[in-house]
Z-matrix of the N, CA and C atoms (Angstrom, degrees):
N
C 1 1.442
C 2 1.526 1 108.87
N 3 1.723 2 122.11 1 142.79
C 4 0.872 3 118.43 2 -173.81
C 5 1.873 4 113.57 3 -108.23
N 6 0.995 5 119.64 4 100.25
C 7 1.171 6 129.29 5 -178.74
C 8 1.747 7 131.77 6 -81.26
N 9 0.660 8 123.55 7 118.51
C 10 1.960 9 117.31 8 -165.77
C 11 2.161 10 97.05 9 -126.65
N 12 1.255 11 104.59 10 148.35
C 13 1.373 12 93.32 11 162.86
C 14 1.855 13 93.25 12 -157.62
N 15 1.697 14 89.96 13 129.54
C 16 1.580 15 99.39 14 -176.67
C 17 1.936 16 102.13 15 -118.19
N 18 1.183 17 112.00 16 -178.02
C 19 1.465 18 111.20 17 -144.35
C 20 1.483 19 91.56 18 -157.06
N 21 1.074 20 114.64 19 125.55
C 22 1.878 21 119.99 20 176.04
C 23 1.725 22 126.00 21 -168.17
N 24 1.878 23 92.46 22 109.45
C 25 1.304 24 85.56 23 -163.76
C 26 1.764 25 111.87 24 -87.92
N 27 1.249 26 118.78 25 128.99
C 28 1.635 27 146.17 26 -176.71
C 29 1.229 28 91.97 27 -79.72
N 30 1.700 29 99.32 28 148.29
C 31 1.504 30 114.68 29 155.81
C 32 1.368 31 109.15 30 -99.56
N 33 1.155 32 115.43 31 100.92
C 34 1.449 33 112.83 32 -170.48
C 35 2.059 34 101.43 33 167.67
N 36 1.671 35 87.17 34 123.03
C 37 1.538 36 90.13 35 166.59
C 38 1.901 37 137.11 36 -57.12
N 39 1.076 38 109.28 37 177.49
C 40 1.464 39 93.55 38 -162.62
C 41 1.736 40 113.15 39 -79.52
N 42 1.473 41 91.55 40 -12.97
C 43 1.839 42 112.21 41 177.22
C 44 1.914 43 90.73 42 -57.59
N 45 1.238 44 82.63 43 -87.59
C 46 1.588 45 98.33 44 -172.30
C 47 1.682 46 118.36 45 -14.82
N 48 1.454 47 103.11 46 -60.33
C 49 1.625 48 99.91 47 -167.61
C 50 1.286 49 81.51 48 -79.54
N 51 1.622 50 155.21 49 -61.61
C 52 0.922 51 143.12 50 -179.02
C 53 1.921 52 116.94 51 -12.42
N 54 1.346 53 100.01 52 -68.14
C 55 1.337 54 101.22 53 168.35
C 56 1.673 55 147.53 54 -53.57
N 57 1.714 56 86.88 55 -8.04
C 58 1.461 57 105.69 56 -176.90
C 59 1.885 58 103.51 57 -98.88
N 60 1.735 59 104.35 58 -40.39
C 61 1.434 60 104.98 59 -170.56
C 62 1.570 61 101.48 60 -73.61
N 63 1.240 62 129.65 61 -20.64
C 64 1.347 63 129.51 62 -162.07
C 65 1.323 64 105.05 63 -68.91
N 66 1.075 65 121.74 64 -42.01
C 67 1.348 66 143.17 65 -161.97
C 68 0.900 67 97.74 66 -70.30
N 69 1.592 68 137.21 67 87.91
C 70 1.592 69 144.86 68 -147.80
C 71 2.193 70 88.89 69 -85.24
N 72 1.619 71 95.90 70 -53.76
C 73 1.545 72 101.98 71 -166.23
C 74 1.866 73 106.57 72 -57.36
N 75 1.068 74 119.17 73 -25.75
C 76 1.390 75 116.66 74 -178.70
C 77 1.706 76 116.92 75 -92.99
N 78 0.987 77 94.43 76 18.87
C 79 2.006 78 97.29 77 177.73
C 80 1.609 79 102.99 78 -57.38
N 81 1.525 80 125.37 79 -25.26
C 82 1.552 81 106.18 80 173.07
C 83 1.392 82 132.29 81 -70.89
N 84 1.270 83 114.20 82 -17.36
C 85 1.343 84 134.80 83 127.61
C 86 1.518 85 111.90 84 10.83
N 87 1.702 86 114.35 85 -89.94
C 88 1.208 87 161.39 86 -131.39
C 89 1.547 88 129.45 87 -109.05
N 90 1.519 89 101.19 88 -40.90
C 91 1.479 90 127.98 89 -158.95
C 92 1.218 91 88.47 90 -116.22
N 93 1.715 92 147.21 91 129.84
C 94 1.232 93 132.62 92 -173.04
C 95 1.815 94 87.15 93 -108.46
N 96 1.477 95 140.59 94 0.16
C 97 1.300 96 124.49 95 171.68
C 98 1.604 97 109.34 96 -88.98
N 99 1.321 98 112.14 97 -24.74
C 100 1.646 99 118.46 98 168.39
C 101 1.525 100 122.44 99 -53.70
N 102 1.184 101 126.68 100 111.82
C 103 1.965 102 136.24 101 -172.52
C 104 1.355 103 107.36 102 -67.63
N 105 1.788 104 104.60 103 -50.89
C 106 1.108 105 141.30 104 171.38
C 107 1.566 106 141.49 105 179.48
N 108 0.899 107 141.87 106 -170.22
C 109 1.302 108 134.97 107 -176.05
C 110 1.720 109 120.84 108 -174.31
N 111 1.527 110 117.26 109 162.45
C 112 1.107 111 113.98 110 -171.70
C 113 1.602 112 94.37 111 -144.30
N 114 1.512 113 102.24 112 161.05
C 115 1.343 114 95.59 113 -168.23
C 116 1.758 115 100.78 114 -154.73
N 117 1.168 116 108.34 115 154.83
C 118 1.858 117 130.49 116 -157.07
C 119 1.576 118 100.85 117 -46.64
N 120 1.796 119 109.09 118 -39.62
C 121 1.405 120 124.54 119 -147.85
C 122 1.630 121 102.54 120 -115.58
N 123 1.083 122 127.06 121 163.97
C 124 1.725 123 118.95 122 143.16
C 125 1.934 124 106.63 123 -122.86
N 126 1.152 125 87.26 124 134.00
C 127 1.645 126 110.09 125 179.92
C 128 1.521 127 118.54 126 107.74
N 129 0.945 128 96.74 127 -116.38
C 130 1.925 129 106.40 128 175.60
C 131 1.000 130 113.06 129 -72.57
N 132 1.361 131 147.69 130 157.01
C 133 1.660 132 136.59 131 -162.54
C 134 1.743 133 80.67 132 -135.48
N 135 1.163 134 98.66 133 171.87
C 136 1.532 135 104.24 134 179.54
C 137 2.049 136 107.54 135 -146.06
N 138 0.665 137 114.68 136 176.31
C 139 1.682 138 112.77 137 154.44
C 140 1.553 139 108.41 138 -33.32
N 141 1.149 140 102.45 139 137.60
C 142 1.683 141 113.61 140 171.81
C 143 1.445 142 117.44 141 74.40
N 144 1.428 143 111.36 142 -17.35
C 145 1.420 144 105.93 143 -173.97
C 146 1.671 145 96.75 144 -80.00
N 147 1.519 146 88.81 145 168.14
C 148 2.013 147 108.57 146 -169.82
C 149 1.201 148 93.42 147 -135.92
N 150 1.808 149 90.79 148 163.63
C 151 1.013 150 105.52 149 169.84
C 152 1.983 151 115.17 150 -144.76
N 153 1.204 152 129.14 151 161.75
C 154 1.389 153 107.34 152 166.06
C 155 1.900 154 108.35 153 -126.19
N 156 1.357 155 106.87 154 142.96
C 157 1.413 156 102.45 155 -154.26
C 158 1.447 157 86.23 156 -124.62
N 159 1.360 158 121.29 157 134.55
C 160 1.684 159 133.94 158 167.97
C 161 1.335 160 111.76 159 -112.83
N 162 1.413 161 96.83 160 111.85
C 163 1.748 162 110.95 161 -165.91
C 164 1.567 163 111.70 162 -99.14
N 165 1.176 164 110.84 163 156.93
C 166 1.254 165 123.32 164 -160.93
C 167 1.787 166 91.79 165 -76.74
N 168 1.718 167 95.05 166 140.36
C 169 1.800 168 83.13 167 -178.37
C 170 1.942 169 97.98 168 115.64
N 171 1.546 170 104.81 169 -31.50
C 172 1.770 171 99.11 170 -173.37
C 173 1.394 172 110.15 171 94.91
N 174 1.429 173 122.60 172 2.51
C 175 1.886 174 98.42 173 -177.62
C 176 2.037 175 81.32 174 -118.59
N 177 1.516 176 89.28 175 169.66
C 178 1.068 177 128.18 176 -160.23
C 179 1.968 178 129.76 177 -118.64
N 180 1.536 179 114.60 178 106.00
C 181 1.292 180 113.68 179 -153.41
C 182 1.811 181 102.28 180 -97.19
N 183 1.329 182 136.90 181 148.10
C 184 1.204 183 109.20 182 164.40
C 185 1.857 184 89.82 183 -136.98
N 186 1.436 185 111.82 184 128.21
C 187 1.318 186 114.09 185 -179.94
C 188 1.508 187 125.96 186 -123.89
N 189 1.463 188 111.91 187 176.38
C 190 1.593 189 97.91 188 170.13
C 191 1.623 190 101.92 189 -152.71
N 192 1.617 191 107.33 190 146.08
C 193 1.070 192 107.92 191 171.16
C 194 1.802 193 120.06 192 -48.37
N 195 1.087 194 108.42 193 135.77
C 196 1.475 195 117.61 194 -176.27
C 197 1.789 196 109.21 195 -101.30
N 198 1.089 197 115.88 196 -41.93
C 199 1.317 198 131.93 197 176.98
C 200 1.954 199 128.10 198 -152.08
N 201 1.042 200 119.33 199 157.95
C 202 1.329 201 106.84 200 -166.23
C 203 1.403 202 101.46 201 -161.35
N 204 1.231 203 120.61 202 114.99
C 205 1.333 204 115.46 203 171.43
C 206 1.758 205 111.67 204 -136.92
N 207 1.667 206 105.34 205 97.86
C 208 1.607 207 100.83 206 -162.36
C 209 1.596 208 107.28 207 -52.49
N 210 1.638 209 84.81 208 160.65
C 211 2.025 210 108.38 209 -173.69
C 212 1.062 211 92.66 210 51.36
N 213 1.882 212 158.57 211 38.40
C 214 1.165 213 152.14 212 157.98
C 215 0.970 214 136.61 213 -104.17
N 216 1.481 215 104.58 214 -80.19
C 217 1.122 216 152.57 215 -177.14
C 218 1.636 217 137.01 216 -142.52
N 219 1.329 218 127.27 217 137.65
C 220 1.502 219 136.98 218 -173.79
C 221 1.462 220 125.91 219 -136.00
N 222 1.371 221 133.97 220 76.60
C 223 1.369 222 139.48 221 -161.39
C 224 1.571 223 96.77 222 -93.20
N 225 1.413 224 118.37 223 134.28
C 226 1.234 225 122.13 224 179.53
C 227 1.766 226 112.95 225 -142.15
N 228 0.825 227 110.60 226 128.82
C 229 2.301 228 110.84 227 -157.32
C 230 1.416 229 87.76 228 -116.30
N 231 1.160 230 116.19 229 150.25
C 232 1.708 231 145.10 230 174.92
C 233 1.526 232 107.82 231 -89.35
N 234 1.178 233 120.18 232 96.06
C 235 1.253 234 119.89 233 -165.22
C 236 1.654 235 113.11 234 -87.67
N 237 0.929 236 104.01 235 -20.34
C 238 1.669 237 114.03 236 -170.31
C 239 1.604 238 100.14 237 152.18
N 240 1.646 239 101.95 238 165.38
C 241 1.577 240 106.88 239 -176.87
C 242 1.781 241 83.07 240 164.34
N 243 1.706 242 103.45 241 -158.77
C 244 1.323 243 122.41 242 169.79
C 245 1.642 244 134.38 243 -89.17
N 246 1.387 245 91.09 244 -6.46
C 247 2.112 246 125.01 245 -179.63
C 248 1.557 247 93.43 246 -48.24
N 249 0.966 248 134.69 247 127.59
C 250 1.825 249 118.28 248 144.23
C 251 1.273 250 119.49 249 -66.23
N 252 1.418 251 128.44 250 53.22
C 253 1.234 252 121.52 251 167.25
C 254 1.530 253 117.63 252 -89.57
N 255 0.962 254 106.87 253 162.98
C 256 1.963 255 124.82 254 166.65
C 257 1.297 256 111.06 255 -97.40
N 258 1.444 257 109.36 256 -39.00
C 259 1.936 258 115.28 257 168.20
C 260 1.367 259 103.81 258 -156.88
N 261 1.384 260 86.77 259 164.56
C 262 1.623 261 95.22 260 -173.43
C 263 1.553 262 101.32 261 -165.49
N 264 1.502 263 128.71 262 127.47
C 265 1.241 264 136.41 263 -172.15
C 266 1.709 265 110.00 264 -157.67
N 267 1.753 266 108.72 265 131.96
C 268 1.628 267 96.30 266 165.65
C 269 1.670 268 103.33 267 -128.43
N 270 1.151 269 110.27 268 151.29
C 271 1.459 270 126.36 269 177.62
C 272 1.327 271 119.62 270 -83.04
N 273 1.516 272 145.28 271 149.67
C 274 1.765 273 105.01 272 158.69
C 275 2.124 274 67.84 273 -141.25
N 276 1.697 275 93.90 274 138.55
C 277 1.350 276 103.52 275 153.30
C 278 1.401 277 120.57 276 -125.96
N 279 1.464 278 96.63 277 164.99
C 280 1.912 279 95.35 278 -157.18
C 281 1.748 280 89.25 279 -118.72
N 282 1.091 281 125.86 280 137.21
C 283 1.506 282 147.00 281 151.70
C 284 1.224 283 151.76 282 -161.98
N 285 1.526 284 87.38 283 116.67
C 286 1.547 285 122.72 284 -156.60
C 287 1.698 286 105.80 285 -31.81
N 288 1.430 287 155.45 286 118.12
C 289 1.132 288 126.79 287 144.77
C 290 1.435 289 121.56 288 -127.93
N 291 1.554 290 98.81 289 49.06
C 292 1.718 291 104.21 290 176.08
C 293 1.663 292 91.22 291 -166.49
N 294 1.138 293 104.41 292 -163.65
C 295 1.707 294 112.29 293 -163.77
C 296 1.980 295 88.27 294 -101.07
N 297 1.294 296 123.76 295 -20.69
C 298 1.082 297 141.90 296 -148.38
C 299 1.177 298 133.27 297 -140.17
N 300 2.001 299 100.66 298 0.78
C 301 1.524 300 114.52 299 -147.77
C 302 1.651 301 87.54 300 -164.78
N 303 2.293 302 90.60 301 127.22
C 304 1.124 303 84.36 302 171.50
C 305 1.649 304 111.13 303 -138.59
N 306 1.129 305 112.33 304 -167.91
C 307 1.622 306 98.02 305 179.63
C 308 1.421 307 98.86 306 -126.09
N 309 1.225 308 123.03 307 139.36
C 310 1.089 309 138.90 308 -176.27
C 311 1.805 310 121.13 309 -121.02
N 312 1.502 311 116.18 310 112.05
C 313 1.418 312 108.36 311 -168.65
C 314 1.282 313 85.00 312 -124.72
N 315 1.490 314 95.71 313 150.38
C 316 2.010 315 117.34 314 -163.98
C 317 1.701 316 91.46 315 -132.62
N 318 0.957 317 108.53 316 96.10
C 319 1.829 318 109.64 317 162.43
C 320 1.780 319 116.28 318 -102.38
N 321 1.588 320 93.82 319 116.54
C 322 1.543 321 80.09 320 178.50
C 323 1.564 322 104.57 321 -119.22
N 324 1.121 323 132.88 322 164.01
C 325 1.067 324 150.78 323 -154.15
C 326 1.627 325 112.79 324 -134.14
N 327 1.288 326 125.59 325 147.02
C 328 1.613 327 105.61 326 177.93
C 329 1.973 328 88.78 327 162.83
N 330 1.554 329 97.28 328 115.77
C 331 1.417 330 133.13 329 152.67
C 332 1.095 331 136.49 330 -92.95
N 333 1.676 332 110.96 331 113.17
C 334 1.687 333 116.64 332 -172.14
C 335 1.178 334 106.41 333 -56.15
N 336 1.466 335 131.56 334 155.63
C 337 1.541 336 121.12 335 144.62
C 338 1.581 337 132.00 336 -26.01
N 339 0.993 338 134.20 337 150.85
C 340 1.615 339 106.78 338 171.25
C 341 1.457 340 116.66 339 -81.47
N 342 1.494 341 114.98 340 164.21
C 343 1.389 342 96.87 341 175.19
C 344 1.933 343 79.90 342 -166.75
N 345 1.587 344 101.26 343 -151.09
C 346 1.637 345 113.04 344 157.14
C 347 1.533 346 106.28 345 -74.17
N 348 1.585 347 118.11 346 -61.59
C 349 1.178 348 113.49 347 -173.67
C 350 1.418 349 115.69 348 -61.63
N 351 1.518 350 146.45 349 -19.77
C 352 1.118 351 126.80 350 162.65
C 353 1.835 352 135.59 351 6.56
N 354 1.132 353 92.72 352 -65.22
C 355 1.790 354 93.36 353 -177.60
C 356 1.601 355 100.07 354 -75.65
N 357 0.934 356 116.35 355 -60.26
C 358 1.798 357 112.86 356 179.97
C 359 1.600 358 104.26 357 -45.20
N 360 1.550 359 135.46 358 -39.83
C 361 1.445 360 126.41 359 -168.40
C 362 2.250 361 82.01 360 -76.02
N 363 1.056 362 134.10 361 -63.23
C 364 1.107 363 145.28 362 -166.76
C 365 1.730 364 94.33 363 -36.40
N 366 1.288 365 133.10 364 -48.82
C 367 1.203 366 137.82 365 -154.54
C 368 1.849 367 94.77 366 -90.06
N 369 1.080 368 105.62 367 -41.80
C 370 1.577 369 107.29 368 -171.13
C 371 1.662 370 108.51 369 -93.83
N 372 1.403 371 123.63 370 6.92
C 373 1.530 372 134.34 371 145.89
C 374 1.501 373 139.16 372 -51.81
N 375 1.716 374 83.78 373 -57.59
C 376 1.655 375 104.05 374 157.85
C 377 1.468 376 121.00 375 -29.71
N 378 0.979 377 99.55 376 -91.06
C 379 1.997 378 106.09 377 -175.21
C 380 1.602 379 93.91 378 -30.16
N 381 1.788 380 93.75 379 -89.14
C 382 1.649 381 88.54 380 -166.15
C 383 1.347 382 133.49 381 -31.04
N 384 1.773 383 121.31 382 -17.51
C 385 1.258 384 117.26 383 -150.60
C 386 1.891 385 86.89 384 -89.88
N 387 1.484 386 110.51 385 -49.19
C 388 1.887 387 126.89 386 179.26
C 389 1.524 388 93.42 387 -50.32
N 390 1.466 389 129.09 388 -32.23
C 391 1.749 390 102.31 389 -170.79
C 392 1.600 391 90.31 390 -95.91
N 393 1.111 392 142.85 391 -20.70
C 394 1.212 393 136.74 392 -158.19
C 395 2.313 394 91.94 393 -93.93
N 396 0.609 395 116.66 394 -50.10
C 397 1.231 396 131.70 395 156.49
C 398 1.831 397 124.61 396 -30.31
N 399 1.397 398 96.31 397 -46.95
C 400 1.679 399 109.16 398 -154.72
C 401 1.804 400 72.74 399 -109.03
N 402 1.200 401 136.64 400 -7.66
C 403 1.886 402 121.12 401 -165.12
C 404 1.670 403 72.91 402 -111.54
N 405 1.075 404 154.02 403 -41.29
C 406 1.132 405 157.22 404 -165.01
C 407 1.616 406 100.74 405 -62.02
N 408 1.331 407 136.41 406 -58.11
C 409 1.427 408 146.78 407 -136.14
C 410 1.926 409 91.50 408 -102.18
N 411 1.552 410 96.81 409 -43.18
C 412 0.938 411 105.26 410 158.73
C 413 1.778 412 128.76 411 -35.80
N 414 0.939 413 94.46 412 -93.10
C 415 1.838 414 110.18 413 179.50
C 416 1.587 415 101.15 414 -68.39
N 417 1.504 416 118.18 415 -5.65
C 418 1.642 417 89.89 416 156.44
C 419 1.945 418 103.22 417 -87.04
N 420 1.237 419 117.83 418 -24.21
C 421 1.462 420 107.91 419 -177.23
C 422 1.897 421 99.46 420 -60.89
N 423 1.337 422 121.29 421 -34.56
C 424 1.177 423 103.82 422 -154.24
C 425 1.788 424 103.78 423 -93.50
N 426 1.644 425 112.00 424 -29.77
C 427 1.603 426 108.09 425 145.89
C 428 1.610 427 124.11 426 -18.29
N 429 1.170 428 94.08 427 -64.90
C 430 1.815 429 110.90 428 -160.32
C 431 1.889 430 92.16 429 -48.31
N 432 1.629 431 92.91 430 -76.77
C 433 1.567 432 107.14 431 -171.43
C 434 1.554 433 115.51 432 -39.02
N 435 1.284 434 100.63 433 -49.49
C 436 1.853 435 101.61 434 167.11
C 437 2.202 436 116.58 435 -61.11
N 438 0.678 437 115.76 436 -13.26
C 439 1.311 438 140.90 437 -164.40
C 440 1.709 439 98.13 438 -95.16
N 441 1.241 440 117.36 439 -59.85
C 442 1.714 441 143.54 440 -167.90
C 443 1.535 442 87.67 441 -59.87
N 444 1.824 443 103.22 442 -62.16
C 445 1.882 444 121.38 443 -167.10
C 446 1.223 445 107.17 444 -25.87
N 447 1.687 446 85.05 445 -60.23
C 448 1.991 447 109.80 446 -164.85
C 449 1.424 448 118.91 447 -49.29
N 450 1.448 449 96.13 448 -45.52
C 451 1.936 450 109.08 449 -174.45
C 452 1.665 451 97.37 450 -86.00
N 453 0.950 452 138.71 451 1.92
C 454 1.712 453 118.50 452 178.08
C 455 1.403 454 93.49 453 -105.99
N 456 1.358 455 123.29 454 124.97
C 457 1.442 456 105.20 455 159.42
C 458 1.787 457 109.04 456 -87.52
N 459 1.549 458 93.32 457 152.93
C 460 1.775 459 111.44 458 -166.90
C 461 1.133 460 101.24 459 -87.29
N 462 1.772 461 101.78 460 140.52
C 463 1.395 462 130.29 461 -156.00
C 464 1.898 463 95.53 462 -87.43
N 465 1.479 464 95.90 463 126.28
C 466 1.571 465 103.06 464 164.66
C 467 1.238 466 142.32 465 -76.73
């Protein structure tokens, strides 16, 4: 299994990005390999809710929240799609360490099918999973701030 865990601290309370990761249907937003996607719920997603995500490239994700604990935590499992995976899961945890500032760790997880090539797909996961990961943490920091823009009205 190929495992990655990246780390990025946001200016932004735990509401805020909270409000951006929840939003299961808007991950294209966020995720720069996501085309687009649609999802079971609109707004806050909870346990059980899904989603199906069309990724740039032509293959096809269909997932479901695994766990959810708002301003916390966000567990999301690879349920099936066109991926050759055996599993597939990402984490995102939220912690607060400023009035204004939070830290954000993204662990994703993800097992090829088995085959011969197994360990070689396992080895060549890595990379992609840290840039897909680090473009992820990314465009949720730049979500939020666009998000923040919208709700302040600008001073004259």
């Amino acid at each position: 299994m190929a495992r990655i865990k990246v780390s990025k601290e946001i200016e932004a309370t735990p509401q805020n990005l909270w409000a951006v990761l929840s939003d299961i249907g808007a991950v294209a937003k966020i995720n720069p390999m996501v085309k687009s996607a649609s999802a079971s719920c609109e707004g806050e997603a909870g346990v059980g809710d899904t989603r199906v995500c069309s990724l740039r490239g032509g293959m096809r994700v269909e997932e479901r929240v695994r766990s959810s604990i708002p301003n916390k935590s966000l567990e999301i499992e690879i349920t099936g799609g066109t991926m050759p995976l055996k599993h597939g899961s990402g984490v995102f945890a939220l912690e607060q360490i400023a009035p204004n500032r939070t830290r954000v760790d993204f662990v994703i997880e993800m097992a090829p099918k088995g085959g011969p090539l197994s360990p070689l797909m396992r080895l060549m996961m890595r990379p992609m999973l840290a840039r897909v990961a680090r473009g992820t943490l990314n465009g949720l920091g730049r979500e939020v701030a666009r998000t923040n823009e919208r709700a302040s009205p600008a001073i004259a």
